[in-house]
N, C-alpha and C positions, 0 to 999 in steps of 0.2 A: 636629514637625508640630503636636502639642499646643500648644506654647507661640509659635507663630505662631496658629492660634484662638484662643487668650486672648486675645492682645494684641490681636486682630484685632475680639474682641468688646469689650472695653478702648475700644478707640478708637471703634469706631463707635456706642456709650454717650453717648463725652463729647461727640463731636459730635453728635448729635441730641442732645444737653441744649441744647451751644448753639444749634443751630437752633431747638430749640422757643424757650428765653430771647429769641435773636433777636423771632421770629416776634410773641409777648407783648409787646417792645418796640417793636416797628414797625408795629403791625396798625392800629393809628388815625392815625401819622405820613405825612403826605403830602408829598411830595419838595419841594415848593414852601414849606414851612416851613421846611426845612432851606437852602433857597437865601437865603431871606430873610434867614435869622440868619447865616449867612456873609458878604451884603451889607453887613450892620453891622457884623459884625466887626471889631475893631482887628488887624489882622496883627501890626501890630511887636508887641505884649505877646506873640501866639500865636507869631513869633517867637522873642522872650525864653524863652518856657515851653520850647522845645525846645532854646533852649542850656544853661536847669539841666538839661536830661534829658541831655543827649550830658557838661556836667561828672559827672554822678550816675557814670553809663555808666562814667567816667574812673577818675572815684575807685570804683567797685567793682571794677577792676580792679586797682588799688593796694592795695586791702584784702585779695583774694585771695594779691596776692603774700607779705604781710605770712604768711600761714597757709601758704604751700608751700615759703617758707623752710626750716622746721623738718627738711623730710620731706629734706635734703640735695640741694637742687635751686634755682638762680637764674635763673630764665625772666627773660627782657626784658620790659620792658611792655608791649611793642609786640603780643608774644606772646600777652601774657594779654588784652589787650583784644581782640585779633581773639578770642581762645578766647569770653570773655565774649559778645562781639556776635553772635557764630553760636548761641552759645547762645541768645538773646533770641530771635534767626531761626527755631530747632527749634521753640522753644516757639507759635510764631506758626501751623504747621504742626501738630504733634503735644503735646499738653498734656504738661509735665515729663518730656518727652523733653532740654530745653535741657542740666538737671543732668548729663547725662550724656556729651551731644555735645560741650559746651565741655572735660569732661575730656578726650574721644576728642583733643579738637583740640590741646589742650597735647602729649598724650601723642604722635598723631603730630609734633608742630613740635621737643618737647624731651624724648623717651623719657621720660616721668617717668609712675610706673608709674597707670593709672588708677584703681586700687580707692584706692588713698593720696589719688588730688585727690577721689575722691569721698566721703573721709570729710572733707576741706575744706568742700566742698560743702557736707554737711548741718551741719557748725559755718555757715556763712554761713546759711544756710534759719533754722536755728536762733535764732543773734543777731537776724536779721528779722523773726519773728515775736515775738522778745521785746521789740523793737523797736515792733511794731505794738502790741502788747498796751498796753505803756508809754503811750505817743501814745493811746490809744483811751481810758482811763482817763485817760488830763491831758485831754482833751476833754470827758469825760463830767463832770469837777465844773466846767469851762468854761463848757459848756452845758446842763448838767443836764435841761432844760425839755426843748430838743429834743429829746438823744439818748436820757433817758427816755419819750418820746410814739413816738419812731422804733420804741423795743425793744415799746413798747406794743401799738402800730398794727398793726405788719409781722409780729410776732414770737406775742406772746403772745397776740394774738385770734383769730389765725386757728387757731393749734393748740390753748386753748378753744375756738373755734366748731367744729371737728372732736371724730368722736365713734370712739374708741379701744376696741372692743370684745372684747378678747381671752378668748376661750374655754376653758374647763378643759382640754380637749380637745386646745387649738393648744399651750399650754401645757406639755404632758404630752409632744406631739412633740416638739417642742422641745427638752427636758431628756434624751427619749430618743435624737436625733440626738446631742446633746452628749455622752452616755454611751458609746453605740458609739464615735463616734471617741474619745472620749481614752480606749476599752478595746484599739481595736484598734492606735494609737500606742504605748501600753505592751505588749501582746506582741510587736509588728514592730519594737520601735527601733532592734535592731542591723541590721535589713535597713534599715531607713531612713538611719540616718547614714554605711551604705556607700553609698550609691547615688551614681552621679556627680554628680546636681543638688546631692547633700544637702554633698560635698565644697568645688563651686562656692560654696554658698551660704556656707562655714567661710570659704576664701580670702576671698568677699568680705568678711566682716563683719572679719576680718583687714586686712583693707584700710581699710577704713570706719573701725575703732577707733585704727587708725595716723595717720588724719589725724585722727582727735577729739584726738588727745594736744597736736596742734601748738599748739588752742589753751594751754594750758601752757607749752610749749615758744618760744612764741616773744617774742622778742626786743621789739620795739614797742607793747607794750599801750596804750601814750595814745594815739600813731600810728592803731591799730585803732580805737578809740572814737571818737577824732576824726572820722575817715573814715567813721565809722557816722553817724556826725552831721551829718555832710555831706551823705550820700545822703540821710539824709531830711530836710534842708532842702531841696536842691533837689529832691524832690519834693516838697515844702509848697509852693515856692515856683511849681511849676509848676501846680498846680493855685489858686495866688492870679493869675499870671495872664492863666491861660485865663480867670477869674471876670471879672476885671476888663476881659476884652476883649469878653464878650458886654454885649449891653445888659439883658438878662433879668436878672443876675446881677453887673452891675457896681457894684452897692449893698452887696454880702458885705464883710465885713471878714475880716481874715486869718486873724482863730480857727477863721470860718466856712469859709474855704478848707479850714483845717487837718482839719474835721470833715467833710469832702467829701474829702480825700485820705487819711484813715483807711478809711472805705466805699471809696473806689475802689481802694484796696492789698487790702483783702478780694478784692474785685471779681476783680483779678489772682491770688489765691491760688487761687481755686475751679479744678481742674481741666478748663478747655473750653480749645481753641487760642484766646490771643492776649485769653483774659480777654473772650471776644465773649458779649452778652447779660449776662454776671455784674453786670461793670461798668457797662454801661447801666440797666439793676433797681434795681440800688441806689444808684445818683448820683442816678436820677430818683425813688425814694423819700424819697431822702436832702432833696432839691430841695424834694418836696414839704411839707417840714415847715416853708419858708420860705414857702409861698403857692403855689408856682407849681407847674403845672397839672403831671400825668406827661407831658403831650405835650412841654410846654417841656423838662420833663428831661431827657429821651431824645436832644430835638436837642442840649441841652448836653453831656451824656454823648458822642454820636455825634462832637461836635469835637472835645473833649479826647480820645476813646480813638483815634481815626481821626488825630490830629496825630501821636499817638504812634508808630501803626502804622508809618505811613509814615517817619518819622525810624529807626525802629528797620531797616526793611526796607532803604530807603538805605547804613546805617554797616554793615550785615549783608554786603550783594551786597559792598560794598569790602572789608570783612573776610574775605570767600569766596576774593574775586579773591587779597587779597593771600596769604593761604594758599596757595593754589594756586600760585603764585607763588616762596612758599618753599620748599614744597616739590620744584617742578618744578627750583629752585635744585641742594636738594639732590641729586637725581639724577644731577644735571649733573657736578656735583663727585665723585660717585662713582664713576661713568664714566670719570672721568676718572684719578683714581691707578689704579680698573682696571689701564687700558689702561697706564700705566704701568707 
């Protein structure tokens, strides 16, 4: 019961972040701006943009296989990409819930135990953010000018112009909260580490360390890099062009994509369902460092995240169907020696 409130306060957290984010990007947007910019839009490039998204899609499914190898297990691709796409689908619904549903989906399609794909998992999360980090620093000596004025602008004025007043007092709480507990963890530990949650917690991490090994373990490492490189070309390339299909932004050149799909991979990492509001803020921030207004950004933002949506929600419901599908299969089949 506890740990449905948690989660229950968890969740209705991150959505009211996005709703408020939302709310901040749309409060001076009036529906007749966004109709416009879609009028001019080039479709075929917005198009284009979503068949790198569905290869990207492809090949991180390929890459995941490449890591579940290890753990003594050969899923199909077919397998791991429905896993994948449902995953995409959770996360659109419940923020980084995906990590875990795509495991649930392998595990019901191919018994393969879930704590092991979700130490996959966090090597994939892992290489992604080292990933981003990489790409955000080859941008910043790229563009130095912008991305320096962005960190300036967004970043560091406002938390100077904010005033941080921390008192002796809050200070002293503080240190003395931090004291009771870690007095009262060191005389309870052996009541803690008996406790069922605290056993769950061993298995998982058991789990979690068994697939950190794989990367080690497995067999393809250029294969893996490769396919890392892949994904994030085609999402460079998806965000050059959506650039190139708006007319506000069909002047960017590809670095400048590239520094709009650094922000917008942020954008997605921030905990709200589906990257709503994160990724809007900061496109249209980002936008604004070329000239153009926050209202322009937001409509550009709203294409490029709202293309997405939709492609992802699509390859999802057929990834649902075909699960459903496999496994209604399997039933069938067992039923049937049963009855035999």
């Amino acid at each position: 019961m506890r740990h449905k409130i948690t989660s229950a306060i968890y969740y209705a957290f991150f959505f009211g972040l996005a709703i408020a984010a939302m709310y901040y990007c749309f409060k001076n947007v009036k529906f007749a701006d966004l109709v416009f910019q879609l009028k001019e839009a080039n479709y075929f490039l917005i198009a284009l943009s979503l068949i790198f998204g569905m290869i990207a899609y492809l090949v991180r499914a390929l890459r995941w296989q490449i890591l579940i190898k290890p753990l003594g297990h050969k899923p199909s691709l077919y397998h791991v990409y429905n896993a994948v796409m449902l995953g995409y689908l959770a996360n659109l619904v419940v923020p980084r819930i995906g990590e875990v549903t795509r495991c649930a989906i392998l595990n019901k399609t191919d018994k393969i135990p879930g704590d092991s794909l979700f130490g996959t998992v966090v090597v994939e999360r892992v290489v992604d953010l080292i990933s981003l980090f990489v790409l955000t620093i080859f941008v910043f000596f790229l563009r130095m000018d912008f991305f320096s004025r962005f960190v300036s602008e967004r970043i560091i004025l406002p938390l100077s112009s904010s005033s941080y007043n921390v008192s002796g007092g809050a200070i002293a709480i503080i240190c003395s909260v931090v004291v009771c507990l870690s007095t009262l963890t060191v005389l309870f530990w052996k009541r803690i580490v008996n406790t069922s949650f605290a056993k769950k917690i061993r298995m998982l991490l058991r789990g979690i360390f068994a697939g950190l090994k794989t990367i080690f373990k497995m067999e393809r490492h250029i294969s893996f890099i490769i396919y890392t490189i892949t994904i994030w070309t085609c999402f460079w390339m998806m965000s050059y062009c959506i650039a190139e299909a708006m007319p506000t932004t069909a002047w960017l050149d590809p670095i400048d994509s590239l520094f709009l799909m650094a922000l917008g991979s942020m954008g997605w990492v921030v905990p709200v369902p589906g990257g709503m509001g994160s990724f809007h803020t900061l496109i249209a921030w980002g936008l604004m460092m070329y000239g153009l207004s926050f209202k322009e950004g937001v409509v550009f933002a709203t294409i490029s995240h709202e293309s997405q949506i939709i492609i992802m929600i699509v390859l999802g419901l057929i990834s649902l169907i075909s699960v459903s599908l496999i496994s209604g299969k399997k039933v069938r089949i067992i039923n049937v020696h049963t009855h035999e």
